[in-house]
C-alpha positions as CSV (number, residue, x, y, z in Angstrom):
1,X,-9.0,28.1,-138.4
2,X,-9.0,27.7,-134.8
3,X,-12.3,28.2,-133.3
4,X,-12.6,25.0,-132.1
5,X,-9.1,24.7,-130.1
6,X,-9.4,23.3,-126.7
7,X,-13.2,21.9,-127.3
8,X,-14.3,17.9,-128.1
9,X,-16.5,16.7,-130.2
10,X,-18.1,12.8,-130.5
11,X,-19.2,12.2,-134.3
12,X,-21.0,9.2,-134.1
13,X,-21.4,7.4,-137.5
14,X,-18.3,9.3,-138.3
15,X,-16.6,7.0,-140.5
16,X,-18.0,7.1,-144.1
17,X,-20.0,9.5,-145.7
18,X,-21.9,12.7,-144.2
19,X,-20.8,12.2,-140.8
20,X,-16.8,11.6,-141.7
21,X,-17.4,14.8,-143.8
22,X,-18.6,16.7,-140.5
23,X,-15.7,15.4,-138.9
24,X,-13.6,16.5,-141.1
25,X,-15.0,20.0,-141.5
26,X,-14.7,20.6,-137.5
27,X,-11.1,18.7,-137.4
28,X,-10.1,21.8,-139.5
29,X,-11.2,24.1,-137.1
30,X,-9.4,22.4,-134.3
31,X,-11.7,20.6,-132.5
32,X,-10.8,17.5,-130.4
33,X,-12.1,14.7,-132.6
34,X,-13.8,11.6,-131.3
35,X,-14.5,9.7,-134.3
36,X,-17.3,6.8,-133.3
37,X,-17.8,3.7,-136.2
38,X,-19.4,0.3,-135.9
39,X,-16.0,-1.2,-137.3
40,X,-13.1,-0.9,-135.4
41,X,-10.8,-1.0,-138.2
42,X,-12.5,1.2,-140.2
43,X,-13.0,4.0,-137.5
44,X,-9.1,3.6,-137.1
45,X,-8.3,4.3,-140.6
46,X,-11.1,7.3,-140.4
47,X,-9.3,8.9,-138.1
48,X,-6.0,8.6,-139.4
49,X,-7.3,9.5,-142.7
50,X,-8.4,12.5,-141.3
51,X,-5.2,13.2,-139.2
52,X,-3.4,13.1,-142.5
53,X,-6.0,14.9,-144.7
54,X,-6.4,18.0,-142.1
55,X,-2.9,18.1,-139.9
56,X,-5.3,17.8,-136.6
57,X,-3.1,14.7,-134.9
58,X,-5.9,15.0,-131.9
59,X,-8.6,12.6,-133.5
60,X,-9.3,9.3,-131.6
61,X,-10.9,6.3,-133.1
62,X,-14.1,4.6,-130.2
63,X,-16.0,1.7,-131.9
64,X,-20.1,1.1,-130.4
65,X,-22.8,0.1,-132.5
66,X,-25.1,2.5,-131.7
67,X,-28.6,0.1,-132.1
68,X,-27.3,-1.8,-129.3
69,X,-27.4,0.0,-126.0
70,X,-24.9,-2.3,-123.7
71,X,-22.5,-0.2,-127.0
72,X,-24.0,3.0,-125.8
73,X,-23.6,2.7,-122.0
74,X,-19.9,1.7,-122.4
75,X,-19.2,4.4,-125.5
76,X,-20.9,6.8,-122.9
77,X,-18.2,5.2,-120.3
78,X,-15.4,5.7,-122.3
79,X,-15.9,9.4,-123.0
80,X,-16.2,9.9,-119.3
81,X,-12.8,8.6,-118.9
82,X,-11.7,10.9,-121.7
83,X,-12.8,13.5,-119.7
84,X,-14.3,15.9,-121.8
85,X,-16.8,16.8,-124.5
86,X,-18.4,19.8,-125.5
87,X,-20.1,19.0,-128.6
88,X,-21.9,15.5,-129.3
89,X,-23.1,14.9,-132.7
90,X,-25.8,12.3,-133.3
91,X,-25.1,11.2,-137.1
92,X,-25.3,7.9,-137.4
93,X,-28.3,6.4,-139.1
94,X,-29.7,3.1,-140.1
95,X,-31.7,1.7,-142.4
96,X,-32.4,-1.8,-142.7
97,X,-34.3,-3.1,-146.1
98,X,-37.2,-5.2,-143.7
99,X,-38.5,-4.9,-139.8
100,X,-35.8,-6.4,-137.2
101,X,-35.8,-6.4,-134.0
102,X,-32.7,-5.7,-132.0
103,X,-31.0,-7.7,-129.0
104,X,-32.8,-5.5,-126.9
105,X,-36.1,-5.8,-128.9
106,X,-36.5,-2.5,-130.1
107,X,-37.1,-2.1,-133.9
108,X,-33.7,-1.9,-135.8
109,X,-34.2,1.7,-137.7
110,X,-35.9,2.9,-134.6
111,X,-33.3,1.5,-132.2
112,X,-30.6,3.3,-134.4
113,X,-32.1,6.6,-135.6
114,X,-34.0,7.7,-132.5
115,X,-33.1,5.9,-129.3
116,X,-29.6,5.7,-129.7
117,X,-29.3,10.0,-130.1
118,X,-31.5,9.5,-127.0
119,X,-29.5,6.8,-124.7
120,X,-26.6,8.5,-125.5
121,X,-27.0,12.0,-124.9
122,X,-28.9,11.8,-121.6
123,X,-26.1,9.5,-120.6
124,X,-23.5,12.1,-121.7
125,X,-25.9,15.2,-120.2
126,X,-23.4,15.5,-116.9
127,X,-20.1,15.8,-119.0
128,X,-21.6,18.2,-121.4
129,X,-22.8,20.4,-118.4
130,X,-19.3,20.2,-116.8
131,X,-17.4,21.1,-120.0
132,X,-19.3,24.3,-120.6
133,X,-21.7,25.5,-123.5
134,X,-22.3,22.0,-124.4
135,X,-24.1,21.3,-127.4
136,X,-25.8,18.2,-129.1
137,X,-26.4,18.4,-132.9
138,X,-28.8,15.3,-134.3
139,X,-28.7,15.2,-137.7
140,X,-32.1,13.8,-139.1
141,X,-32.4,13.4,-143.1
142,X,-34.8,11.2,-145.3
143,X,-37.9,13.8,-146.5
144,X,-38.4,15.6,-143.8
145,X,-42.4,16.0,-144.1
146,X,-45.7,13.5,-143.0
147,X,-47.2,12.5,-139.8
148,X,-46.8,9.7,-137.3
149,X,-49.0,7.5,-135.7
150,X,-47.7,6.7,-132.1
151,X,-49.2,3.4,-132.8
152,X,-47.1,2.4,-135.6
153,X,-43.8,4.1,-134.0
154,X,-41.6,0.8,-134.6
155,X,-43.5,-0.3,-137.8
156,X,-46.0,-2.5,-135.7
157,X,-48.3,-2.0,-138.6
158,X,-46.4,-1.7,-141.6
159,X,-42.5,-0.7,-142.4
160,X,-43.6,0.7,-145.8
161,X,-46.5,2.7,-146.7
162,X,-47.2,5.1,-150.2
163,X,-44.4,6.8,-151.5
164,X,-42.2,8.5,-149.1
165,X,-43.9,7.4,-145.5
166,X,-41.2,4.6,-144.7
167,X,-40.0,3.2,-141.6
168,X,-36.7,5.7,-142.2
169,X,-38.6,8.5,-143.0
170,X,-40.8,8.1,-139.6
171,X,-38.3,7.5,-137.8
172,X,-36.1,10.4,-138.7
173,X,-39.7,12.4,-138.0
174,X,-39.4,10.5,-134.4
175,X,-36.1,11.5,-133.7
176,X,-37.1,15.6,-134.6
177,X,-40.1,15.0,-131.9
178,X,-37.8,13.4,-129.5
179,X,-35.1,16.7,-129.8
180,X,-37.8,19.0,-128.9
181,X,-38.4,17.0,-125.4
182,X,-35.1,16.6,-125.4
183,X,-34.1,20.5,-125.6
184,X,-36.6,21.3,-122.8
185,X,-35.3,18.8,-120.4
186,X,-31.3,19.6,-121.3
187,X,-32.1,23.2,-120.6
188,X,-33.9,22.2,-117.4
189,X,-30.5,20.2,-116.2
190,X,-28.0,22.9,-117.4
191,X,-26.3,25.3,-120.1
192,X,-26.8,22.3,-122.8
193,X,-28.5,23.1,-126.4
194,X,-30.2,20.7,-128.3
195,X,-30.8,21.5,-132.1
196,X,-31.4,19.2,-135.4
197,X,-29.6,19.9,-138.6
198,X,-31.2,18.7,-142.0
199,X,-28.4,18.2,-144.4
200,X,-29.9,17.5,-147.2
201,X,-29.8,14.2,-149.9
202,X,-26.2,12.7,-150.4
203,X,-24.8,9.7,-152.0
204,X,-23.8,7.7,-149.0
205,X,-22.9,3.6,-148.5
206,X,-26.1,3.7,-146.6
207,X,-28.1,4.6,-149.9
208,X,-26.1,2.4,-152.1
209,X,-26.8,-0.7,-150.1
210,X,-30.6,-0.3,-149.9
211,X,-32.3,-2.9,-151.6
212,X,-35.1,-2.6,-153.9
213,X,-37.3,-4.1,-151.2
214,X,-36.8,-0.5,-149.2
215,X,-38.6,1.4,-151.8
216,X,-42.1,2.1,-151.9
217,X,-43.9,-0.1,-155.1
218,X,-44.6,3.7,-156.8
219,X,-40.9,4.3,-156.7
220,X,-39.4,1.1,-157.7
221,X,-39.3,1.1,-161.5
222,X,-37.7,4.4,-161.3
223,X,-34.7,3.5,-158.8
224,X,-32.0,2.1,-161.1
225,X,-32.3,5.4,-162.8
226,X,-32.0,7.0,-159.4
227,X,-29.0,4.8,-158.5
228,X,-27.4,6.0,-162.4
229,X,-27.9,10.0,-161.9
230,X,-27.6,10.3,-158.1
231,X,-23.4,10.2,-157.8
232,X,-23.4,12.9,-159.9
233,X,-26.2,14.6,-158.6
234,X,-25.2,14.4,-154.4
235,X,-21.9,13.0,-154.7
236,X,-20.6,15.9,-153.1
237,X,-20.3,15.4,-148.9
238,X,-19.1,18.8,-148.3
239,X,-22.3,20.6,-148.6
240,X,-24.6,18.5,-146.8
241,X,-21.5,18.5,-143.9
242,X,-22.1,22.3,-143.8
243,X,-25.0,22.4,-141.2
244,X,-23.9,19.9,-138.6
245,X,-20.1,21.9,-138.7
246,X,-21.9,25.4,-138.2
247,X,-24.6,23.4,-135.6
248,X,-21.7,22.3,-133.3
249,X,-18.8,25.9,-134.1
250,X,-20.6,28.9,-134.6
251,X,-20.4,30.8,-131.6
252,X,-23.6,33.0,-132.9
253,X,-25.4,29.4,-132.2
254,X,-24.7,29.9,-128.1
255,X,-27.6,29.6,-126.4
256,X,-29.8,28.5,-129.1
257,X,-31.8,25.6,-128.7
258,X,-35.1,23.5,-129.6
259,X,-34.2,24.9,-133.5
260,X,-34.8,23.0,-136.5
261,X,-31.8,24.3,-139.0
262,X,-33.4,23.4,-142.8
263,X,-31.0,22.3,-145.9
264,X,-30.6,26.1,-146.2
265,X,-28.8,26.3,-143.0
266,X,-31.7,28.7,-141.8
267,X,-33.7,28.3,-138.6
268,X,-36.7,26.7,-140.1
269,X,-40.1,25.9,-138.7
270,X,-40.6,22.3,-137.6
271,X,-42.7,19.6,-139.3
272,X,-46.2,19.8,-138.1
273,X,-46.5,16.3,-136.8
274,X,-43.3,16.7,-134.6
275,X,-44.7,19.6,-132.4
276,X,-48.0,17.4,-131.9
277,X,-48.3,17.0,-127.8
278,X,-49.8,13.3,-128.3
279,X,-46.3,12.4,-131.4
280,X,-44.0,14.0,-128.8
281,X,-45.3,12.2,-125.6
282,X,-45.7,8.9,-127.4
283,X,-42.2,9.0,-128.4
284,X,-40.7,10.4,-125.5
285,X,-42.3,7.3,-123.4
286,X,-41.8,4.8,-125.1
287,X,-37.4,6.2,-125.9
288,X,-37.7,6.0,-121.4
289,X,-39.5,3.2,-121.5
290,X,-37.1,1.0,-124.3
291,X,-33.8,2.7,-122.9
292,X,-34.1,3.5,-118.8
293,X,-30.9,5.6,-118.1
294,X,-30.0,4.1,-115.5
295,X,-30.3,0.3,-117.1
């Protein structure tokens, strides 16, 4: 498959679970990879993995850490150099067991799962312009339901409340909100789409390392079973992959934007709390406040 011949695409978080899976899937189609890891070494053997696996020689290795934004501005740098980019996919996610606080002082999960996909694409908004039906696919995940309190945005108040309202879980709701700005001010700059892809539950490292402290107290008792039943259960990347591929290749996708694509792959309505003017401002602000574009 060709489709995506002659077009680049930035995977960041792309070099272990859902996100090399993505990469993979749109190496395939012949897309100009640009594989982003924390780990320089192991975004190197990503990529050559993936030469190897899919006969695509035209997938680069770039190392940033995306909760630190000096990592952002010169990953942002780098592409510019490059030249090109036509998709960016926003897959990487965090999830720390306890509330941290950055080198820039922004809340570790928060820093990682909504500012970064912020920083980085309004810093990458000119290239995408210039290269022509540009396209940025965040992935969000976690249980994609609950509300948010702009007060408690970066766990000021607690990191883990009942059952399924954790700091990840909020913050993945934050990073929806954030698109939906973010869709109306691409489209106000240029021919740049904005959508969010929910792939689904998967068996990733990032689920393997969480500690028992980064369940709710209901849940706990019941996570070695989890940890037991859930390789079997979502050890398979290739499905949850299938949304961010189709997000960034399908050419019925031009022109759509501010969509919310469910774990069907169908255009889905949006969680309440993210289409709230008072959520969407709070985290709009505070993303321009915590990460200026021009910093």
């Amino acid at each position: 498959m060709t489709q995506m011949n002659g077009r680049t695409v930035l995977v960041t978080g792309g070099t272990g679970g859902i996100g090399k899976e993505t990469a993979r899937g749109l190496a395939r189609l012949g897309a100009r990879l640009l594989l982003v890891g924390r780990d320089a070494a192991r975004a190197e053997a990503a990529a050559r993995e993936l030469r190897r696996d899919t006969g695509n020689d035209d997938v680069r290795a770039l190392t940033a850490d995306v909760t630190r934004q000096k990592d952002l501005r010169a990953l942002a740098r780098r592409v510019e150099e490059i030249g090109a980019l036509h998709v960016l996919l926003n897959n990487a996610g965090v999830s720390p067991p306890g509330r941290t606080l950055t080198e820039d002082g922004v809340e570790t999960t928060f820093a990682g799962n909504v500012v970064a996909p912020y920083l980085l694409t309004r810093l990458l908004l000119p290239l995408l312009r210039a290269s022509g039906r540009g396209r940025v696919v965040n992935i969000t995940g976690g249980v994609p339901r609950g509300r948010l309190d702009p007060a408690n945005l970066q766990a000021e108040k607690f990191f883990i409340g009942w059952l399924t309202d954790t700091q990840y879980n909020r913050s993945k709701l934050a990073l929806m909100a954030m698109s939906r700005t973010l869709a109306e001010v691409a489209a106000g700059e240029g021919d740049v789409t904005v959508n969010v892809a929910y792939p689904g539950h998967a068996y990733t490292s990032m689920n393997r390392a969480l500690r028992m402290s980064a369940f709710p107290v209901l849940l706990r008792p019941i996570v070695p079973v989890l940890r037991l039943i859930m390789p079997y259960v979502y050890g398979d990347l290739e499905k949850p992959a299938r949304n961010g591929i189709r997000l960034a290749s399908d050419p019925a996708l031009d022109g759509v934007t501010g969509a919310y694509f469910d774990i069907k792959g169908e255009n889905a309505a949006w969680p309440p709390t993210t289409g709230d003017p008072r959520v969407r401002a709070a985290v709009w602000e505070l993303c321009e406040r915590l990460a200026p574009v021009s910093g």
